[in-house]
N, C-alpha and C positions, 0 to 999 in steps of 0.2 A: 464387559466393555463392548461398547456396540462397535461391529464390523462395519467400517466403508469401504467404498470401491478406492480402489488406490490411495488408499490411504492411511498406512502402515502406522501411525505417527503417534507418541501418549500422548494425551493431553496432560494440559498445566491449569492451573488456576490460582487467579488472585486478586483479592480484593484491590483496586485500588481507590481511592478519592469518594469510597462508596458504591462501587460500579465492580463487580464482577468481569473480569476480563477470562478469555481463554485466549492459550497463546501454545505453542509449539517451540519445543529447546532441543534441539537436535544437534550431537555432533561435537567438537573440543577443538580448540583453537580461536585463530581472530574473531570476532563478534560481526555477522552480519543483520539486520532488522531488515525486515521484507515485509510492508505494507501492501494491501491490496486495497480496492478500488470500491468501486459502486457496480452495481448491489454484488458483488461476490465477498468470497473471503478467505481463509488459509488457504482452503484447498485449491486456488486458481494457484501457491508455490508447488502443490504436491511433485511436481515432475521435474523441479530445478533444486529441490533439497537435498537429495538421495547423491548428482553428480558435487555439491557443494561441498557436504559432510564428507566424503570419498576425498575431497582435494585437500581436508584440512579443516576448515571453516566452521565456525558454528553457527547455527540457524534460529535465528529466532522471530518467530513468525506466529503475532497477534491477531487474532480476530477483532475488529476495531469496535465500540461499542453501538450494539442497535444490528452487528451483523456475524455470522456464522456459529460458534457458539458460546459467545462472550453475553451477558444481560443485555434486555431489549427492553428501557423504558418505555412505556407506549403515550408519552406525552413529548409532542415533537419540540416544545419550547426547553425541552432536557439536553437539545442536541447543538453542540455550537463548535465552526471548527478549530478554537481554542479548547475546547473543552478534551475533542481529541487527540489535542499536541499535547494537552496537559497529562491523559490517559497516558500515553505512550512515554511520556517522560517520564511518568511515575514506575512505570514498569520497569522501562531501563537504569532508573535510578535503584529499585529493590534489588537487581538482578547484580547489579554494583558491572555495568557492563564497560572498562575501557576500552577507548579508541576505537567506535566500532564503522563500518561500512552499514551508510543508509541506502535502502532501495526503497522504489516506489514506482507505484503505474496508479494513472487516475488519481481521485482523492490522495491515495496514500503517497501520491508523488509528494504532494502542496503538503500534507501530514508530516513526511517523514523531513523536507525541506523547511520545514517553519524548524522541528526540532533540533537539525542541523545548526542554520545560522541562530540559536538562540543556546547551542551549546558546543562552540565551535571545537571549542580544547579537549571534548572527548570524540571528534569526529576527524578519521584518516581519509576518507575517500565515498565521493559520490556516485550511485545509479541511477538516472534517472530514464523512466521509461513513460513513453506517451502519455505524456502532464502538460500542463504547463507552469513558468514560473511568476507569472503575471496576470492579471483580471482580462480576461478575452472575451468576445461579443458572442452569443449565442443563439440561435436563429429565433423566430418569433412564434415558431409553432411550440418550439419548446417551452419558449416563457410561457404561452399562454396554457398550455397543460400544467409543468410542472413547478410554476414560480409565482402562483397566484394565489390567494388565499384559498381560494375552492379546490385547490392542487390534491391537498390528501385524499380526497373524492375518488379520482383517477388512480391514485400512485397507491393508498393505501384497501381500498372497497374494489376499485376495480382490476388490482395490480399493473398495471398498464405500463409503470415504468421497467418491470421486468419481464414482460412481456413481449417489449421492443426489442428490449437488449438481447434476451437469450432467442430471438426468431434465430431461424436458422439462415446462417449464410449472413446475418448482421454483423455481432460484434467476434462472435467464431468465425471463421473464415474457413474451416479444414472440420472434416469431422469428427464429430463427436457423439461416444459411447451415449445410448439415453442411460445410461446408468452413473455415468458421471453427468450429464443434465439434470437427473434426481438430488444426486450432492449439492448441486449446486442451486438447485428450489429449496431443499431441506428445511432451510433455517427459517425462511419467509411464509409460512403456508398458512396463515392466519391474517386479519386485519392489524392485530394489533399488533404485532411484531414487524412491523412496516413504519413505524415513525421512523425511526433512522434512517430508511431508506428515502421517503417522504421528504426529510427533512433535509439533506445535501441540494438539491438543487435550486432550494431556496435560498443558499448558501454563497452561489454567483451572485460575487459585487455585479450587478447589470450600470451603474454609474457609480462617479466617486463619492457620491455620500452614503452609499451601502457601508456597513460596518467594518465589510471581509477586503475592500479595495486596497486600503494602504496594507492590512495586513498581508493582502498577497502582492502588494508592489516591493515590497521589501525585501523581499527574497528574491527579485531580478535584480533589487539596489545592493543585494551585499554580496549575491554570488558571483555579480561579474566584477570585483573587484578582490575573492576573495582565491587565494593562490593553493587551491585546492585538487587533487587529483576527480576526474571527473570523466564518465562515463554514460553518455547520450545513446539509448535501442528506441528506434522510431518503426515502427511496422509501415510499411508502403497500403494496408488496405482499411486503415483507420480511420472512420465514420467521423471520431468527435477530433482528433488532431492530426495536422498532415506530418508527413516528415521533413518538411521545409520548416517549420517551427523549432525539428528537433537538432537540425544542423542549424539553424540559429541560435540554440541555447547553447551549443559545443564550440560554436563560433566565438558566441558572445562571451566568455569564462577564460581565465586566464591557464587553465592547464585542462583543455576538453577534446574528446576526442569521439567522434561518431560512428556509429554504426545503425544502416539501415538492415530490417529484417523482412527479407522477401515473402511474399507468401503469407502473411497473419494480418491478421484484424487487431480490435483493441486489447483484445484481452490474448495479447500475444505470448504470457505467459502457457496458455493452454494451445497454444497455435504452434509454438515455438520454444517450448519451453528448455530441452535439452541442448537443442542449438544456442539461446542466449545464455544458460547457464556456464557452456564452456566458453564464451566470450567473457563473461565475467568472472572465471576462476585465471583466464588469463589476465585480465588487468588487475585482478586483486595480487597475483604473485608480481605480477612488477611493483607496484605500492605498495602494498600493506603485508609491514612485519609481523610472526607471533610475537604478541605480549604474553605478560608474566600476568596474573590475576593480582589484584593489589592487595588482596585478604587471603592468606592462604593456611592450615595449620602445619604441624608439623610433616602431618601425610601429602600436603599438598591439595588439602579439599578445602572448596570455596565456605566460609562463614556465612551460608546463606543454604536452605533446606526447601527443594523444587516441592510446589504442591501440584498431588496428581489429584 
């Protein structure tokens, strides 16, 4: 098994819908999903599993497809972001996961939030971390690099889109190991393992006859009426969303409650990541009870066989 840098963790695998996922199952107790973002992947969790698993909690935490070491179509019309709700749904449906706590930052915010309101009666409580839950305007230098037809040019021949991201002092904020900056290129280091990445930012509804507009207005239309426990981490040094957004989404919800994280960029799980994780093992013990597993035998093991 090949060694990472911090990153202790088996892997899993499994097929879903055709599509090879890897995922990380860490830990026994309530069900947590922990989605990440663009362009990273499990390993932006590595530093909030370890205090989760310790409180109780189980971890489970996918590589989405096109990123870290889940299959990497190389044809970007393969990538749609139903297609990812659908991944993820498929997963938590094989794993037979009840009641479980969804997190997210970036994509995996809007990811883990579409599966939410589209399956509400197996969801106790939400995280959401520097997302948003609504079609938002995005500047013009971005459109014209990464939302245009010529885009894969830049994002996937010239890397460019993660080149931005990982500069130093952009979406890091606090230093960082190059050896966990290695992790975190790992997965990308070819052209053609860059469609998935390529292909998210084509993915902003930019007006409402984009395909993704209503399906991400619906997740502002059902969560502020839906009487959900809910948990807003906005970092104060975040490029793509402010934390005024993030106290409006805890505003807007009928049972929300905010917290800003000083000191981090976007990807404030690597910034931040043991300080947010004990903010969220404290809100998971005031919400979210252990369950019983619904399939169990007479020893008490799940009807279901993890693949490493």
């Amino acid at each position: 098994m090949t060694q990472r840098f911090e990153y202790p963790f088996a892997s899993n695998f499994l097929e879903v819908n055709g599509i090879r996922l890897h995922y990380l199952d860490e830990g026994n107790g309530p069900a947590v999903l922990l989605l990440h973002g663009q362009p990273t992947w499990s390993y932006l969790y590595r530093k909030m599993i370890p205090p989760l698993v310790d409180a109780g909690y189980r971890c489970i935490v996918p590589d989405l497809m096109g990123f870290g070491l889940s299959e990497k179509p190389h044809d970007e019309a393969e990538y749609s972001l139903q297609r990812h709700v659908e991944l993820v749904t498929g997963l938590v449906d094989w794993l037979e996961l009840p009641g479980i706590t969804t997190v997210g930052q970036g994509w995996g915010g809007l990811i883990s939030l579409r599966y939410a309101i589209e399956n509400q009666e197996n969801v106790q409580s939400l995280i959401i971390m520097n997302t948003s839950v609504r079609p938002m305007a995005v500047h013009w230098v971005f459109k014209i690099l990464f939302q245009r037809w010529y885009s894969g040019f830049f994002s996937r021949r010239l890397d460019l889109f993660r080149r931005m991201a990982y500069a130093r002092g952009r979406m890091f904020k606090k230093f960082l190991d190059p050896r966990a900056m290695a992790e975190y290129k790992m997965p990308h280091l070819g052209s053609k393992s860059r469609a998935g990445l390529a292909a998210f930012p084509k993915m902003i509804p930019s007006d409402p006859s984009h395909a993704n507009f209503q399906y991400l207005m619906e997740i502002e239309q059902i969560i502020q009426q839906w009487n959900i426990p809910v948990l807003v981490m906005f970092s104060d040094h975040d490029l793509a969303f402010k934390a005024d957004e993030g106290q409006r989404i805890a505003d807007m919800v009928p049972n929300g409650r905010f917290k800003l994280v000083p000191g981090a960029g976007h990807y404030l799980q690597e910034d931040a990541g043991e300080e947010i994780a004990e903010d969220m093992i404290a809100f998971l013990r005031e919400w979210v009870q252990p369950l019983i597993p619904r399939h169990t035998n007479a020893q008490g093991s799940r009807f279901f066989q993890r693949r490493r």
